[in-house]
C-alpha positions in Angstrom: 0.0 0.0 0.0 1.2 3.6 -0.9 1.7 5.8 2.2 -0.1 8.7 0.4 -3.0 6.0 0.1 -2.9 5.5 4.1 -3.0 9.7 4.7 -6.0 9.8 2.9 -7.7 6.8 5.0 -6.4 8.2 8.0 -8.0 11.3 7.5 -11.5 9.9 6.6 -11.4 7.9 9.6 -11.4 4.6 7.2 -9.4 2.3 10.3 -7.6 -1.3 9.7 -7.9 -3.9 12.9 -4.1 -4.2 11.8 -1.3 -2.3 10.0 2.7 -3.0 9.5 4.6 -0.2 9.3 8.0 -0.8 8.1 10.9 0.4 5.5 13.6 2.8 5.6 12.4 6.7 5.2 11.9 7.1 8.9 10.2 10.8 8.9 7.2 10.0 7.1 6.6 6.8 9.0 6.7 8.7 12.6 4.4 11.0 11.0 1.9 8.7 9.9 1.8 7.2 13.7 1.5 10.3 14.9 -1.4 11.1 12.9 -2.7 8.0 13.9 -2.4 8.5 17.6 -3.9 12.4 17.1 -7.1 10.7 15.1 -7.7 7.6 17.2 -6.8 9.0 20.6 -8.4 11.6 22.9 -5.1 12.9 25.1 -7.6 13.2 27.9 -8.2 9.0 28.0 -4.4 8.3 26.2 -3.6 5.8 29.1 -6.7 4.1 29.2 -7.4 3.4 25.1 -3.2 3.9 23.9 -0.4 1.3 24.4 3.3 1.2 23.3 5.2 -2.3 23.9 9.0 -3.0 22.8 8.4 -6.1 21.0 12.3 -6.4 21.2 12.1 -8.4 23.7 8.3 -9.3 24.9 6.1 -12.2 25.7 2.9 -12.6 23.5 0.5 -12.7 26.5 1.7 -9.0 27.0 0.5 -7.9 23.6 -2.6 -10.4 24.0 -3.7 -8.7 27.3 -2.9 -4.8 25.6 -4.9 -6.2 22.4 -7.7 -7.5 24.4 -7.9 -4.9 27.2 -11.5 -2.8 25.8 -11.1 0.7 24.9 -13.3 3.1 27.2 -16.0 5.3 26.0 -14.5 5.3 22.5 -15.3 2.2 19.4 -11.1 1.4 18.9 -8.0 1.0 21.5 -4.9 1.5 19.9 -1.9 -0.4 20.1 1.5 -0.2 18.4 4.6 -3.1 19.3 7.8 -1.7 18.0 10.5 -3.5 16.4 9.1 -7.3 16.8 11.7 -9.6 16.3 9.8 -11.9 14.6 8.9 -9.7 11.8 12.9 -9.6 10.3 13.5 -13.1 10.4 15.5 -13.4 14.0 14.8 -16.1 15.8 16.1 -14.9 19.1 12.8 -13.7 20.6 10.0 -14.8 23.1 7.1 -15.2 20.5 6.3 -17.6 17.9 5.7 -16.8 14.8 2.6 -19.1 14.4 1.2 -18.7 18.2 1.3 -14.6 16.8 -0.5 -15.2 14.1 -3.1 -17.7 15.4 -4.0 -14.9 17.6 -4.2 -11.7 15.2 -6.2 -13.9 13.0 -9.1 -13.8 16.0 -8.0 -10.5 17.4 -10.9 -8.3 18.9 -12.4 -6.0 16.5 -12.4 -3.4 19.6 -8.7 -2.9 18.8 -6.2 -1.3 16.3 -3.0 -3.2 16.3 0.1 -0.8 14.4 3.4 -3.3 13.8 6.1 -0.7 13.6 9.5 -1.8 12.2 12.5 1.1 12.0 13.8 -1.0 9.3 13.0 -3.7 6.9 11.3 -6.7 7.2 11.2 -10.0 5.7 8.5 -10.3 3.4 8.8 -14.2 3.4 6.8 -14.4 6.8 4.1 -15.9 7.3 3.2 -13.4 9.2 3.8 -10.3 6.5 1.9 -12.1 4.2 -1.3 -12.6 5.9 -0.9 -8.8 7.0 -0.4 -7.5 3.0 -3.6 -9.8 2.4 -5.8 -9.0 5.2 -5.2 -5.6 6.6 -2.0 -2.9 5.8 1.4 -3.3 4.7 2.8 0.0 4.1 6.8 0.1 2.9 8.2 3.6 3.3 10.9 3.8 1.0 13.1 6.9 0.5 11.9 9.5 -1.8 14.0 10.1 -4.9 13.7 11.8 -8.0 10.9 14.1 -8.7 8.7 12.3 -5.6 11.3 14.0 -3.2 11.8 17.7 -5.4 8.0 18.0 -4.5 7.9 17.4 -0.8 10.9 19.6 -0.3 8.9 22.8 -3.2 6.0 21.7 -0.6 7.7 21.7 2.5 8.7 25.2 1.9 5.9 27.0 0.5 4.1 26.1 3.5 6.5 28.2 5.4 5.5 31.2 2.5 8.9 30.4 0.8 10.5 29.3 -2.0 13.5 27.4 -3.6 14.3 26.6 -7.3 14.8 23.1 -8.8 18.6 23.7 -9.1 18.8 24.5 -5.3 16.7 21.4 -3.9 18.8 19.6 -6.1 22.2 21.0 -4.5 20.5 20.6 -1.2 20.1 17.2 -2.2 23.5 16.8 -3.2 24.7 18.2 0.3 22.6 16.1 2.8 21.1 13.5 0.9 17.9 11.9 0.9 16.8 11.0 4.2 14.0 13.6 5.0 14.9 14.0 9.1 17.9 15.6 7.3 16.8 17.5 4.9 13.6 18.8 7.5 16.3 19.9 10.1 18.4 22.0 7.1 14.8 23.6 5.9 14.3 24.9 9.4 18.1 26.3 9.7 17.3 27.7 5.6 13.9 29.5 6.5 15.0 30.9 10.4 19.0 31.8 8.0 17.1 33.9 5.7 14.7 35.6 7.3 12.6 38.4 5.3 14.1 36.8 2.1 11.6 35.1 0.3 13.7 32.4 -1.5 16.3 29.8 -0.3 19.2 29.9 -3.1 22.3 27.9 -3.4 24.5 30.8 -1.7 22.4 30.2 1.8 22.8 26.7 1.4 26.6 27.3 0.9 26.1 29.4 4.1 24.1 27.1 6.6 24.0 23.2 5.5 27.0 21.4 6.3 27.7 18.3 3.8 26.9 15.4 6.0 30.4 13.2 5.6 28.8 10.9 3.6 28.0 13.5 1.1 31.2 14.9 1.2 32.6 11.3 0.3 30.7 10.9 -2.6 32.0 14.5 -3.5 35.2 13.6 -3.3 35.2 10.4 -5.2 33.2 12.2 -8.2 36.3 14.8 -8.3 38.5 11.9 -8.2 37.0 10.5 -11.2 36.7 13.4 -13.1 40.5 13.6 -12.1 40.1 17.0 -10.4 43.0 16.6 -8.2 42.8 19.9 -6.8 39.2 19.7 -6.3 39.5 16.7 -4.5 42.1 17.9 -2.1 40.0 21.0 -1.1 36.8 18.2 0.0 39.4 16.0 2.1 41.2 19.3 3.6 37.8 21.1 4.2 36.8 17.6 6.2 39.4 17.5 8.1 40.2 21.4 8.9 36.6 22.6 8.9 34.6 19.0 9.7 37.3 18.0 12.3 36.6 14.5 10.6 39.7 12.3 11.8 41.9 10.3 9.0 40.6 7.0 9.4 37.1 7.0 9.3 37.6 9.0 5.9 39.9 6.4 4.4 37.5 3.4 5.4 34.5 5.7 3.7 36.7 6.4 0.4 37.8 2.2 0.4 33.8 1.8 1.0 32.8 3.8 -1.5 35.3 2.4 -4.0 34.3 -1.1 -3.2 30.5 -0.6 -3.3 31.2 1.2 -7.0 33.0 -1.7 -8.3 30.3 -4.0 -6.9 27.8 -1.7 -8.6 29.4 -1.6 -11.9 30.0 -5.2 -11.9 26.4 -6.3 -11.4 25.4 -3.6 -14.0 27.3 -5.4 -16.8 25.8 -8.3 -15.6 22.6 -7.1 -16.5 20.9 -6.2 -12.8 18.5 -2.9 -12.8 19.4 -0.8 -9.9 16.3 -1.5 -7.6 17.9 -5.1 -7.9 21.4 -4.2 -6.8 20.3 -2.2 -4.0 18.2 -5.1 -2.7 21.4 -7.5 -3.7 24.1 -5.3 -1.5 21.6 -4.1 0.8 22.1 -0.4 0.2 19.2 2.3 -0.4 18.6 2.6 -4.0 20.0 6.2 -3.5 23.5 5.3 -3.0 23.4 2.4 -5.5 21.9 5.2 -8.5 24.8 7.2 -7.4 27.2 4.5 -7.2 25.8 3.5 -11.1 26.8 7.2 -12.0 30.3 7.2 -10.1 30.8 3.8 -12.2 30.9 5.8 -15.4 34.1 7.5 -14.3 36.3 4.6 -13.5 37.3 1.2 -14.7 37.2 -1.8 -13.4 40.8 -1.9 -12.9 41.1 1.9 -11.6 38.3 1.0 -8.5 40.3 -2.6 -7.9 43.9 0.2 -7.9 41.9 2.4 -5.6 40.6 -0.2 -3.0 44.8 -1.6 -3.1 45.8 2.0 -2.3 43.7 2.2 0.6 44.4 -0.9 1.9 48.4 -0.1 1.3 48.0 3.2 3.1 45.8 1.5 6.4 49.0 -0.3 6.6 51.4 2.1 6.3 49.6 4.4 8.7 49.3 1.7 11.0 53.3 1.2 11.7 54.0 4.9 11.3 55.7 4.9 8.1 53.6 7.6 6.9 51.4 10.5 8.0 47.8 9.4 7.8 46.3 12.8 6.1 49.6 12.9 3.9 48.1 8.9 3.2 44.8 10.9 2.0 46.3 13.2 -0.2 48.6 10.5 -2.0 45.9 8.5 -2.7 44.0 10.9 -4.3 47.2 12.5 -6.3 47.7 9.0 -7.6 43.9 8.4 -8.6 44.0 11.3 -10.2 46.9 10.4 -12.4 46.4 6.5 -13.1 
């Protein structure tokens, strides 16, 4: 089911007995909880017709006696378990997968029972599939392309603002696509310029700090476009301005070398992108990005790149060399292979 789908029942009052929230765009899930909670539940009677459980780590006769407890002066009680184990395929937890679903099959129709997961889940469970048959599965992927554009154009007209296509796409660039991030830089954008009536690329350079992974992706697009000089600006601006330490950059650069190659090689075997991100376990964000990083390098430039940064761990490791000086060699010799 499409979130979008879900706002639009949730706001006609159109209630499941059961929903599983689950996926990995973390903003828009909270908020459809939240408006979940704000419709279902008066804040006057919260503790009498609202439960939270950590299914972490839980019995099911806890979640049978919140599920069956009756909701006062109100038709629904709500209930949301967070995180049950069963859900991604652990086996380390107190409930059984077929004692849980014997029992949601015959649940009371007094209550709403919300499944949230922070992450994935796997969609080979019994239980998933009886959920995405019988009530509401809803995946909340990460908005790319044109999907995400809008909620950003959206997010800041409501504050009687605006921003152009070529700055949500440098904002984009900057922080990525996880919307907590990007909500958190809006807020800094619309309190930075004020009276202004438009967030342009020069505020952005002002206020929004490239998250590291940002920068790394930065860095290894300068590298393949063999913009040395460009390249050494990211790294020095990282470790000057960022105070970002040595070694957690050259692990990121290896990574990011590694996951191109990976990329590249599963493209020329013929996989679409939505199936390489599923096949490295990677948003389908960093693998698109990865796809277009692939363009600038060879196979034998990223397998020269990955030996470089495993040379230089070493050689940092027993002092022979400095380990920003390690950085900036690599990168000179990138540049020039």
């Amino acid at each position: 089911m499409d979130y979008r789908k879900l706002f639009k029942e949730i706001n006609k009052g159109d209630w499941q007995g059961i929903y599983l929230f689950f996926g990995e765009e973390q903003y828009i899930k909270q908020q459809a909880l939240n408006r979940i909670i704000e419709a279902m539940v008066d804040p006057s009677l919260k503790d009498l017709n609202y439960a939270q459980i950590d299914g972490t780590d839980v019995d099911l006769d806890i979640i049978i006696n919140a599920c069956e407890t009756l909701p006062f002066m109100v038709d629904r009680r709500l209930v949301v378990v967070k995180d049950l184990s069963i859900l991604n395929g652990r086996a380390d937890g107190n409930i059984d997968e077929d004692s849980f679903l014997e029992y949601i099959k015959k649940m009371s129709e007094t209550t709403c029972l919300i499944l949230y997961c922070r992450n994935g889940v796997d969609k080979r469970k019994k239980i998933y599939k009886y959920i995405n048959k019988t009530g509401k599965a809803i995946e909340f992927k990460y908005l790319t392309g044109k999907e995400l554009h809008t909620w950003i154009n959206q997010t800041v007209e409501q504050q009687g603002k605006k921003i152009s296509y070529k700055a949500i796409s440098y904002l984009v660039d900057r922080v990525g696509n996880e919307l907590n991030d990007i909500s958190n830089e809006l807020k800094k954008l619309i309190s930075y310029i004020g009276q202004s009536g438009e967030i342009d690329i020069k505020a952005i350079d002002q206020v929004v700090t490239p998250t590291l992974e940002q920068s790394i992706f930065q860095l290894v697009d300068a590298i393949g476009e063999k913009r040395s000089s460009q390249a050494l600006m990211i790294l020095g601006n990282l470790i000057n301005e960022g105070g970002q330490a040595a070694p957690p950059i050259l692990a990121m650069i290896a990574r990011q070398f590694r996951l191109i190659l990976q990329c590249k090689e599963y493209r020329e075997k013929g996989y679409n992108p939505n199936t390489i991100a599923a096949k490295l376990n990677q948003r389908s964000f960093v693998v698109k990005k990865c796809l277009s990083q692939a363009r600038n390098f060879t196979v034998e430039q990223l397998k020269k790149g990955l030996e470089l940064c495993l040379q230089a761990d070493y050689y940092i490791k027993i002092g022979k060399i400095q380990d920003s000086m390690a950085l900036e060699l690599i990168i000179i010799k990138m540049c020039n292979y």
